[in-house]
C-alpha angles and dihedrals in degrees: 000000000000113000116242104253108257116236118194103222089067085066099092095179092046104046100078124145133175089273096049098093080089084076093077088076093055094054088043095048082048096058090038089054082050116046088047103049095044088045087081104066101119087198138061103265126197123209115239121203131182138140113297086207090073122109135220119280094021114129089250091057104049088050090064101047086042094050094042098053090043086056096048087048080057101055098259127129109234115224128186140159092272094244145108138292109016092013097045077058097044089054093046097045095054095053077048082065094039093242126125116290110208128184130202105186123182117213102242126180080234149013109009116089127164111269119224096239099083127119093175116030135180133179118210128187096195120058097206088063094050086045085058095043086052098056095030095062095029118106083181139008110232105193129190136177110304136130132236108345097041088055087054084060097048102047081043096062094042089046097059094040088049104048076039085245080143133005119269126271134165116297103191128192116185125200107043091205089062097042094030092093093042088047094050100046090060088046098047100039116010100045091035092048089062088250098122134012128267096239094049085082074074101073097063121055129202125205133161107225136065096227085055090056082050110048090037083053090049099042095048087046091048094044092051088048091054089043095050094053091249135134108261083201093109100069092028100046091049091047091053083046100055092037086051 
């Protein structure tokens, strides 16, 4: 496989001059676009993450729509990285369960390009931003199988857990074949090396099947809600409509 040429300009972070300081004002216009447009979900939403390589029909691919829409059903805002493959799924999935279907894409020189399934969309020129957005608006992290920059999601959100930067929430991998190497190597070598903690294995599940990511991603909203003082209606009463 021949490498794509690699053109400079597409390096944000290292193309700074004297005059970029200018460049403050655009991140914090893009917060600010943010933060304000996703202020307005009047639901709990869960980030979705999956490779955007994957195809139509692939099992992959199916899991996402399947999960996405089971969630929706469920009274939770779908939110995704706008793109193609598992997040093209997620989105459709959620408008399949009638939820809200919300993209973060991310302008890339390839590859990436805004899927059609979006109700709420929103277009960011600087990762770190979107990886904000992600965690900021997320009651769960639902992970499938992906590749870099699914796992950059993932070590982001157990990263902040972990050093108490946010409060805990479900971090869920599904498919334990797919995660099982990954799992063991920070078993076997990382926890064992002394360069996490044993427990931090904790603050990530695995199941296998999409209704266990479900139902994990309900009960721990549901928990924090009771333990916060506040109504658990929201996913409840959206989960008896939609059965209804």
């Amino acid at each position: 496989m021949t490498a794509r040429p690699f053109n400079s300009r597409d390096a944000l972070i290292d193309d700074w001059t004297a005059q970029d300081t200018w460049r403050i004002f655009r991140i914090m216009a893009e917060f600010v676009e943010a933060f304000e447009t996703m202020a307005g979900l009047d639901r709990p939403a869960v980030s979705v993450f999956g490779s955007a390589r994957v195809l139509p029909g692939s099992p992959t691919y199916e899991m996402a729509r399947e999960v996405s829409r089971k969630l929706a059903e469920a009274g939770f805002a779908v939110i995704t990285g706008g793109g193609p493959g598992a997040m093209e799924a997620a989105n459709l999935g959620a408008r399949e369960g009638q939820g809200t279907s919300i993209g973060l894409n991310i302008r890339l020189p390839h590859e990436q390009a805004p899927n059609p399934y979006q109700d709420l969309a929103l277009d960011f020129r600087y990762f770190f931003i979107r990886k904000v957005t992600f965690v900021k608006y997320a009651s769960a992290f639902v992970i499938l199988p992906g590749g870099f920059g699914t796992l950059d999601e993932l070590s982001e959100a157990l990263t902040l857990i972990q050093t108490k930067k946010i409060l805990p929430f479900p971090v869920v991998l599904v498919g334990r074949e797919f995660w099982a190497g990954l799992l063991d190597w920070l078993r076997t070598t990382l926890a064992a090396d002394g360069m996490i903690a044993a427990g931090d294995l904790e603050l990530m599940t695995i199941v296998d099947s999409i209704d266990e990511a479900v139902e994990l991603v309900c009960r721990e909203y549901d928990q924090v809600c009771r333990e916060r003082g506040q109504p658990v209606r929201l996913s409840r009463q959206a989960r008896g409509e939609r059965k209804g």
